[in-house]
N, C-alpha and C positions, 0 to 999 in steps of 0.2 A: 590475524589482524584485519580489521574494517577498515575498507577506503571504497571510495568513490570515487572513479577514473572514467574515463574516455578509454575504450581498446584500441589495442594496435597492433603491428606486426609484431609474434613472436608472444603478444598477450594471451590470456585466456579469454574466451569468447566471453562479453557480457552479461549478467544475465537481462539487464536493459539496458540499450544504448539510445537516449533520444537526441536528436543532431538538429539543431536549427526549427524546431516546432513554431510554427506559429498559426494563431488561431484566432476567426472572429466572427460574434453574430452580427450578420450586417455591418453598419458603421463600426460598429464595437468591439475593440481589440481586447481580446481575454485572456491569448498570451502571445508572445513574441519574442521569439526567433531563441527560445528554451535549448539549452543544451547539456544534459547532466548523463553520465554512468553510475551504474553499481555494479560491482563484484557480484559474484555466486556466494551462497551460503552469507549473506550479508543482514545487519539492520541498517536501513538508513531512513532517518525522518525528513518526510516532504513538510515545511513547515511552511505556515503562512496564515495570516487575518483570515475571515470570512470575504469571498470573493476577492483574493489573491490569484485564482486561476487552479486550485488543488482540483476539484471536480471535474473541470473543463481538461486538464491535462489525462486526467482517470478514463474520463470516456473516450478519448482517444489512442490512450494507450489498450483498452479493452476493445475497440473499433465498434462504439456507439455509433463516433463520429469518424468521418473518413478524415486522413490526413492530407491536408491539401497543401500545405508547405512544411518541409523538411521532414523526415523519416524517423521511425522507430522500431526497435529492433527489438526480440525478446530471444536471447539464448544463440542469436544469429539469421533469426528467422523475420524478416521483413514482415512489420503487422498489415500493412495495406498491400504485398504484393505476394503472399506466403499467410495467408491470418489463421488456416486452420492449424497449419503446424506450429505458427507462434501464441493461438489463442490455448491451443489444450495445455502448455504448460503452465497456463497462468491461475490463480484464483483468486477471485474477487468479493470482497464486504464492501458494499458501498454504504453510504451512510443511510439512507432511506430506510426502514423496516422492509426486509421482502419475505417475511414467510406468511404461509398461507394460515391465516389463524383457526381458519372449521377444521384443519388437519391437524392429527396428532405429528411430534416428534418425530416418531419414525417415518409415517408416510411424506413430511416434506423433504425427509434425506432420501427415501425411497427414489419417489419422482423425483428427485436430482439424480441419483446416480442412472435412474433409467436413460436419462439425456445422454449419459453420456456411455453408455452401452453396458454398464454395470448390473446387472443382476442376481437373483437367486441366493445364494450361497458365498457367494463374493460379496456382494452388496451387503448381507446382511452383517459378513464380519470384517466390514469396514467400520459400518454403522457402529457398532460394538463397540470394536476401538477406538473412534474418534469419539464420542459420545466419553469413555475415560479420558481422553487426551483433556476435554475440554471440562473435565467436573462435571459432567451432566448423566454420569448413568442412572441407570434406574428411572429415567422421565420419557424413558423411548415412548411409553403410550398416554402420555398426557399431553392436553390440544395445548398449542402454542399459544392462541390467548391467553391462559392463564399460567406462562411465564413471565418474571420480569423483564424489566428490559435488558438487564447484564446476561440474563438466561438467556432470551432471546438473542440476542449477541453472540455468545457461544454454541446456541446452537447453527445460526448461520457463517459463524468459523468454523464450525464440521463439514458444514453444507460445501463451503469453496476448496475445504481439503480431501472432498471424497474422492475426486480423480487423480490425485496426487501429484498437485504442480510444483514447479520447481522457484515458481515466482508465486509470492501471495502480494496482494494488491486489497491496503482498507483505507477506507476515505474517512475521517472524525468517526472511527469506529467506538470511541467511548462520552461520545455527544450526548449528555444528555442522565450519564451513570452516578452514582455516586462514587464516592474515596474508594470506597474499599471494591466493586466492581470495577471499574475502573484500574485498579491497581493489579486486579488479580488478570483481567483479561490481556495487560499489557505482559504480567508476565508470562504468560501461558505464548501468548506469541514470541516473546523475544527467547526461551526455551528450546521451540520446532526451529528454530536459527540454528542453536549449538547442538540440539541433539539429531535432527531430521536433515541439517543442510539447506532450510529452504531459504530464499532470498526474499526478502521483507521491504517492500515500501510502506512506512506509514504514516497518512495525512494527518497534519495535526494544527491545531493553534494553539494547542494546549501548551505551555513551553517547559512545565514539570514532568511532560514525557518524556523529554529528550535527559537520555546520562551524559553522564563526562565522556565515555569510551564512545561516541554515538560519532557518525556520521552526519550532515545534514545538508540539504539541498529550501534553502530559502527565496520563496516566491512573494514578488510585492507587483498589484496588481496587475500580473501578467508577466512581468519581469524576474527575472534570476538574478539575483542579486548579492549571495552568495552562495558558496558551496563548499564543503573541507569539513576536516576532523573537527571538533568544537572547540577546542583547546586555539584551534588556529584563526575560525571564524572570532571568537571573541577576540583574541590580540587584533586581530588586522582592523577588526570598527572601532579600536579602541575602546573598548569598553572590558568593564571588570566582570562579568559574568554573561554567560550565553542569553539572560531573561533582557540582560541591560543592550547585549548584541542584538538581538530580535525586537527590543522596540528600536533602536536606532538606525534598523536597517529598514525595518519595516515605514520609517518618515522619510526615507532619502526620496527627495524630487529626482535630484539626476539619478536614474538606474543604473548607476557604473558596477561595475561585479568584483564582489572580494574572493577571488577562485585561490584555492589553499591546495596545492598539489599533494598527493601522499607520500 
């Protein structure tokens, strides 16, 4: 079963604990005073508007940005004071394009897995495999521009799984796709959940991402405002469906939090 908790004595370590985050450019608070868990082997959707605070929370938890109020933990591993043993188990899509389009396929997983001490013979039948994990065989030597953008997509879900984190981390990773891209790359990640074990945050505003069995962690600018199974987010805003939970949570002035325990 999926839930979303806080650890504690006698629990299993997290695979992300964020405790009291708060975050701002200058005058400008982008998020405040954030606090949510997930299970190992989980999906859980970070949901929220445009400029909610999803991105802002991403480069924190990846330590673009240092954490200057309250802590985040990945698997038990403090990211601001521990980051290289909490950053290796993590992998990250953020929503920007980042493959290098004059390279083919293979050499941008190549150069990825070089980063991370991966070569030879290893490298290459990681490559292999994830390249079927994600429907992409057969394109290892075709240059990345002239993939689509769902292609492209999946090939940078290879890219963040070639060192084999135990937390994956995507920001509006299907921004921009159509239906059926879209549809296939959501299922391809909720899959490596039930068959690999890996623990899944995924940012979204999209609110036909989220299932009924989903977990969710909802952000309204900068604020948490709910959190819980979706069956328990929708009763508690009274409202008759999770689409109807999320706009009505998404207008609340006072940021009071509908925390839904498992």
């Amino acid at each position: 079963m999926q839930h979303v908790r806080t650890s504690g004595p006698g629990d299993e370590v997290a695979a992300l604990d964020v405790v009291g985050v708060s975050h701002s450019y200058g005058p400008k608070r982008a998020l405040n005073d954030v606090s949510f868990s997930i299970a190992p082997a989980t999906f859980t959707v970070l949901l929220g508007l445009n400029g909610a605070g999803k991105t802002t929370l991403f480069s924190l938890i990846s330590h673009l940005y240092d954490t200057r109020r309250g802590s985040i933990r990945i698997f038990g591993h403090d990211v601001s004071r521990a980051s290289g043993e909490a950053l290796r188990r993590v992998g990250i899509v953020f929503q920007a394009r980042t493959l290098d389009l004059d390279l083919s396929v293979h050499q941008n997983l190549s150069y990825h897995a070089a980063l991370h001490g991966i070569g030879g013979r290893e490298a290459r039948q990681r490559i292999a495999a994830l390249l079927d994990t994600v429907d992409m065989q057969g394109r290892q030597h075709d240059k990345a521009r002239s993939l689509s953008g769902g292609q492209m997509r999946r090939i940078e879900i290879a890219r963040a799984l070639l060192h084999r984190p135990s937390l994956l981390l995507l920001d509006e990773a299907t921004v921009g796709l159509d239906i059926q891209s879209r549809a296939g790359i959501l299922a391809t990640i909720r899959k490596l959940v039930e068959t690999e074990g890996i623990s899944v945050l995924w940012a979204t505003h999209l609110i036909d991402e989220v299932k009924d069995g989903d977990h969710v962690v909802v952000l309204r600018q900068g604020e948490l405002v709910a959190k819980g199974k979706v069956a328990d987010v929708v009763r508690t805003s009274g409202a008759g469906s999770i689409r109807d939970a999320f706009s009505r949570l998404s207008r609340i002035e006072a940021a009071g939090i509908a925390e839904i325990s498992p």
